[in-house]
C-alpha positions as CSV (number, residue, x, y, z in Angstrom):
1,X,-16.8,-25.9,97.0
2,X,-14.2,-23.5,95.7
3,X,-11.8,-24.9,97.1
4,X,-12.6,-28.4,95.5
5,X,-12.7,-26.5,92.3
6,X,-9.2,-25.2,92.6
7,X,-7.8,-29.0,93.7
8,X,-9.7,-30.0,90.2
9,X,-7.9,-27.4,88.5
10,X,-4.2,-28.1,90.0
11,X,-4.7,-31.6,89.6
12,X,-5.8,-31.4,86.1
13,X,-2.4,-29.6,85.5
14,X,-0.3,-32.3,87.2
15,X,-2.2,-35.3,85.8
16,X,-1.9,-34.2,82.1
17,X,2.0,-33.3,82.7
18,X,2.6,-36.4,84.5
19,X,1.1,-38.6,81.3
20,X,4.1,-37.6,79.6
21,X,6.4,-39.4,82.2
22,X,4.5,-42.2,82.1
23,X,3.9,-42.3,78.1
24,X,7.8,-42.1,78.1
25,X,8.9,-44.3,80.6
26,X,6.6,-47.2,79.8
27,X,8.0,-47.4,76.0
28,X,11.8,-47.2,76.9
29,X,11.7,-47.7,80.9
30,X,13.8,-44.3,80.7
31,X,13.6,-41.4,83.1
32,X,13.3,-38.5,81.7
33,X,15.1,-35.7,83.6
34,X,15.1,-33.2,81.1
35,X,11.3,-32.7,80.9
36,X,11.0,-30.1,83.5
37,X,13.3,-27.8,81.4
38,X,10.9,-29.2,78.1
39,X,8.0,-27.8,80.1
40,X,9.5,-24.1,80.8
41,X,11.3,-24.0,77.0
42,X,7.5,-24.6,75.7
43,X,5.9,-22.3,78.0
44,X,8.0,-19.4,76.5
45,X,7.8,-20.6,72.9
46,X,4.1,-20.5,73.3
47,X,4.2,-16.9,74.5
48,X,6.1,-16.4,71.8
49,X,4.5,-18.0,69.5
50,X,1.1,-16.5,70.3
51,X,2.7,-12.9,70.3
52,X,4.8,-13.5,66.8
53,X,1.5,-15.0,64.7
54,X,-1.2,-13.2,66.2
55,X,-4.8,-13.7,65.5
56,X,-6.9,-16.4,67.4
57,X,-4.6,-17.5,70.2
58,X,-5.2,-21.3,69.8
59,X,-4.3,-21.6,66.2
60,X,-0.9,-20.3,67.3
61,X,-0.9,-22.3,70.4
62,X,-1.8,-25.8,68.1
63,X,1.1,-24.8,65.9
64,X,3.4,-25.4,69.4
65,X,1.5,-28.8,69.8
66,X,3.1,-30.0,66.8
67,X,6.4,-28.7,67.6
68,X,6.7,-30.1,70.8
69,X,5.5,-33.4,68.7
70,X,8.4,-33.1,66.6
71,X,10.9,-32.3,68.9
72,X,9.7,-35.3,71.0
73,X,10.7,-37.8,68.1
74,X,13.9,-35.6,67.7
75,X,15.1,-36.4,71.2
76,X,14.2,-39.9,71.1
77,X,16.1,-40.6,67.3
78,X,18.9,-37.9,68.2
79,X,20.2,-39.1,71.3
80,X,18.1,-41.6,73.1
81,X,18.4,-44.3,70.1
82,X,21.8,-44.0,69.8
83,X,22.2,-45.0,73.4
84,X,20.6,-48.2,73.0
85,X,22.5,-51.2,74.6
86,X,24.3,-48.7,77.0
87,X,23.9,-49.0,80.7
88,X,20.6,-47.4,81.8
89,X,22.8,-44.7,83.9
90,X,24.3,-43.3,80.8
91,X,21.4,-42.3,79.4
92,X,19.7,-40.6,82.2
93,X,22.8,-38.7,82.8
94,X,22.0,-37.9,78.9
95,X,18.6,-36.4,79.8
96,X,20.0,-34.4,82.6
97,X,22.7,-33.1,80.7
98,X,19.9,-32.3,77.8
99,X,18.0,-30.8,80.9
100,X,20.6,-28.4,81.8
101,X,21.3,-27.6,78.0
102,X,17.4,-26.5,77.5
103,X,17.4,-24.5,80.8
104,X,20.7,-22.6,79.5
105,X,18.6,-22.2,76.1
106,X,15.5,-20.7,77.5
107,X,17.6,-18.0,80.2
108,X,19.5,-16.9,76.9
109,X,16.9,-16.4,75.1
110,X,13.6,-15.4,76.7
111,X,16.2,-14.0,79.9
112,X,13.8,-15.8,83.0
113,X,11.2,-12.6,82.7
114,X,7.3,-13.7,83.9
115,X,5.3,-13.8,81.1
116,X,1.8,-15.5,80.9
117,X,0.1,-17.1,77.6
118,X,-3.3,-15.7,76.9
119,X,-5.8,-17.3,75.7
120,X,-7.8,-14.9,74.1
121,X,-10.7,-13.9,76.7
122,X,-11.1,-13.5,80.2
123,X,-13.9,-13.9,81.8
124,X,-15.6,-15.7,84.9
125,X,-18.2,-17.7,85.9
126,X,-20.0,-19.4,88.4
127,X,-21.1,-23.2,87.9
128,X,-22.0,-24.4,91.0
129,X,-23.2,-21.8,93.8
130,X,-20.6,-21.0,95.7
131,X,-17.6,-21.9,92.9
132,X,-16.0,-19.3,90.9
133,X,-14.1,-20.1,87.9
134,X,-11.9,-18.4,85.4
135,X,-12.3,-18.9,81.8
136,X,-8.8,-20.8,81.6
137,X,-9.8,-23.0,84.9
138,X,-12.4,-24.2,82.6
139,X,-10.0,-24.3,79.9
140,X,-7.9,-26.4,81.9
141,X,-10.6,-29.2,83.0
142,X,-12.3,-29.6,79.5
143,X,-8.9,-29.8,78.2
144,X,-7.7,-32.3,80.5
145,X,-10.7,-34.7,80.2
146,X,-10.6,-34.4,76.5
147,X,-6.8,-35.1,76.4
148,X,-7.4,-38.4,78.5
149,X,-10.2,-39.6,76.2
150,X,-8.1,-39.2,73.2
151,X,-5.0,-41.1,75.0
152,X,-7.3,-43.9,76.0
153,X,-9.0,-44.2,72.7
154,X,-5.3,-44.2,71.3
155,X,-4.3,-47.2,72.9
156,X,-7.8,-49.0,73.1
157,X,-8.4,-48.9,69.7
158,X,-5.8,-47.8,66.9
159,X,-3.3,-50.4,65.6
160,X,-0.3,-48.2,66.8
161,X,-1.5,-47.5,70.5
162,X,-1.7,-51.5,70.8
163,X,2.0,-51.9,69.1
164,X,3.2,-49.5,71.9
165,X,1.3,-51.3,74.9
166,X,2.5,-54.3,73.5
167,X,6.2,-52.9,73.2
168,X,5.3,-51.8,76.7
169,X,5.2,-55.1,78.1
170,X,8.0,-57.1,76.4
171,X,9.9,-55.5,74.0
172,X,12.1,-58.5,72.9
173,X,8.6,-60.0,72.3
174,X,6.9,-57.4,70.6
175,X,10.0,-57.3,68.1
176,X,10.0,-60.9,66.8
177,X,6.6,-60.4,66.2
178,X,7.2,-58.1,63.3
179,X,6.6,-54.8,65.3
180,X,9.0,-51.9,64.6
181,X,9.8,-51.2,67.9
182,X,12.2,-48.2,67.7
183,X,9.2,-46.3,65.7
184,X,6.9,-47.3,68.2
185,X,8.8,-45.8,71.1
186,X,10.3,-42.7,69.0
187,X,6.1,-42.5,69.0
188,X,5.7,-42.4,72.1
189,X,8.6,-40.3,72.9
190,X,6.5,-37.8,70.9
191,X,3.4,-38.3,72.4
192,X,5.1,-37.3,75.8
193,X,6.7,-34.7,74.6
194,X,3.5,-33.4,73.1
195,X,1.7,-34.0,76.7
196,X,4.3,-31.9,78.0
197,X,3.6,-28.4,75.4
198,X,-0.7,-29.4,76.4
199,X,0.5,-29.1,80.1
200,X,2.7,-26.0,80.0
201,X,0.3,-24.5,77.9
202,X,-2.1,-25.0,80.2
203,X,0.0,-24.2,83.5
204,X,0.9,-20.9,81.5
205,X,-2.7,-19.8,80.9
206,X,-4.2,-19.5,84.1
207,X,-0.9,-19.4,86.0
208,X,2.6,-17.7,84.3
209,X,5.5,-18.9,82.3
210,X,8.5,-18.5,84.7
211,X,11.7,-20.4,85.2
212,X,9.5,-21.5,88.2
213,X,7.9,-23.8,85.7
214,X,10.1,-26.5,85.6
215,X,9.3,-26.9,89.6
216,X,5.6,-27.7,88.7
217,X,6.5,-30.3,86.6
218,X,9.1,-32.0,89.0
219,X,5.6,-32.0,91.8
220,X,4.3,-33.8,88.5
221,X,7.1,-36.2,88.5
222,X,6.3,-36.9,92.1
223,X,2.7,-37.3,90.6
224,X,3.4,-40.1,88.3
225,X,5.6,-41.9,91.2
226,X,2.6,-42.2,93.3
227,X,0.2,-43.5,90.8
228,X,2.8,-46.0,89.3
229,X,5.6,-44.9,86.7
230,X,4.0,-47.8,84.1
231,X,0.5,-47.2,85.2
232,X,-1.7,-44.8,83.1
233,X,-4.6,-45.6,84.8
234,X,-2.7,-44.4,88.2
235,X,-2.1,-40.4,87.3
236,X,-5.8,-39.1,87.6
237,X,-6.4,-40.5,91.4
238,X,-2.4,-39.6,92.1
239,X,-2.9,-36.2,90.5
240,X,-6.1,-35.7,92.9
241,X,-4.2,-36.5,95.6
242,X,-1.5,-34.6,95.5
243,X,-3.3,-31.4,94.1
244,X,-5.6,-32.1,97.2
245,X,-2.7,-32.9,100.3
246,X,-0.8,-29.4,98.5
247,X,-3.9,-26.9,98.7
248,X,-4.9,-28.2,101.8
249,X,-1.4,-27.3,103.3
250,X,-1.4,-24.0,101.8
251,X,-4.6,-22.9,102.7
252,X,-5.1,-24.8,106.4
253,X,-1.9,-25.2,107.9
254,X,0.8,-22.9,106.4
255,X,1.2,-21.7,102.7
256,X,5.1,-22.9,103.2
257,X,4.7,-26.4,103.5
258,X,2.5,-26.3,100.7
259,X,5.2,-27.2,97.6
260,X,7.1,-29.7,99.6
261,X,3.2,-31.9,100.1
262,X,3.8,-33.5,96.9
263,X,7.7,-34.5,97.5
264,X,5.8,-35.8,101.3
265,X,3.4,-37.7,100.0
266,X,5.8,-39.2,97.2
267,X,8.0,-40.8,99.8
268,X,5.6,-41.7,102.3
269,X,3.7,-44.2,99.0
270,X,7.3,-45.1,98.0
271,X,8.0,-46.6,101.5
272,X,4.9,-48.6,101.8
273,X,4.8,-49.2,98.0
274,X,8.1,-48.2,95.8
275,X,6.1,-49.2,92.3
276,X,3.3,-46.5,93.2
277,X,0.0,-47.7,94.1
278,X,-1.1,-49.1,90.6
279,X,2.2,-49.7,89.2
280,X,4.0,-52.7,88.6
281,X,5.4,-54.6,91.5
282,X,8.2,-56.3,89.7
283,X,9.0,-53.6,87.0
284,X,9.5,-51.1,89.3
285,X,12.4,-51.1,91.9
286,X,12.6,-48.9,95.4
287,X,13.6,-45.6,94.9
């Protein structure tokens, strides 16, 4: 049992940083290489944040939510819009070029040192016999579900979350029907963004804030290759599965094998299925 409570936990991580590929790619079909270096420069700005305000930790931590909002529809109007009409390689060498930028950033300023986000308490508890939990596990797995609500409610009922699945699936279509598309994917540039400060918060909680952070989120990448990079409905089960394959590695077979699982399991499903098992077959090509 405690060890299916820590899979929850990990995957519950992965799943929620993965959205933000997905949220991302399935607006602009754009991969976005830079988003491991967004996770570690918003795992240090929280810290800091939360040490320069003070006071209850999550108004501080909310105030990084909306930053990471903003400087989701930054990128996009800044440097992705521009690039419109250019070929697709351009502007992923754009992203990993704002990648390495961010990463430079964040060693200048915060110089790599481990630091951890706190959430105000610790404490632990025991929910099921046998299962021991921190406060921030539990943190991490009402967060997550809640998160997941509020995205599917986003595009099952608000006029906006249809625009952007509608964008999603023809864009040229969606436009001569009178919907702005740029806004609607400079939106969901910043709702990916956004998932990306919810998952580094949350990996910087009950984990730590390290230049090791960006590795997380690349095992998320692998995350939302498996489920399907246009799938939303794909990232829970992917995120189980990975989070599942990686602690059983660590704690059955060898601890070192355990961070190469997820990169295992990514090209195994990409060599029987290169769109990811609930992806699109003909919008996604072999890696």
């Amino acid at each position: 049992m405690q060890f299916l409570a820590s899979v929850v936990v990990l995957s519950c991580v992965y799943a929620v940083l993965a959205s933000g590929f997905v949220v991302i790619y399935r607006s602009s079909r754009i991969l976005n290489f830079a988003y491991a270096d967004v996770v570690m420069l918003l795992g240090y700005l929280s810290v800091t944040v939360v040490e320069m305000i003070g006071g209850p930790p999550f108004i501080s931590l909310a105030l990084v939510l909306v930053l990471s909002f903003i400087l989701g529809w930054v990128i996009y109007t800044l440097l992705i819009k521009p690039m419109v009409g250019q070929p697709i390689f351009a502007t992923i060498i754009l992203t990993v070029a704002l990648g390495i930028i961010l990463q430079a950033l964040t060693i200048l300023i915060w110089k790599g040192e481990l630091e951890s986000i706190s959430l105000g308490w610790r404490a632990y508890y025991s929910p099921f016999k046998g299962v021991r939990m921190a406060s921030s596990e539990i943190v991490i797995i009402i967060t997550t579900v809640l998160f997941f609500m509020a995205l599917w409610a986003f595009y099952r009922f608000s006029r906006i979350g249809q625009q952007m699945l509608a964008t999603a699936e023809n864009t040229l279509l969606a436009a001569q029907r009178g919907i702005n598309v740029y806004f609607v994917t400079s939106l969901a540039w910043a709702i990916g963004i956004f998932a990306t400060g919810v998952g580094s918060i949350l990996l910087g909680s009950n984990y730590s804030v390290s230049l090791y952070m960006g590795h997380v989120a690349i095992k998320a990448f692998s995350v939302a290759l498996v489920g399907g990079l246009d799938s939303i409905k794909g990232i829970v089960p992917a995120a189980f599965l990975v989070a599942i394959t990686e602690l059983a590695a660590s704690n059955y077979i060898n601890p070192r094998l355990a961070d190469t699982m997820p990169f295992i399991i990514m090209l195994m499903v990409l060599l029987i299925r290169p769109w990811g098992f609930w992806g699109t077959e003909e919008e996604i090509e072999r890696v």
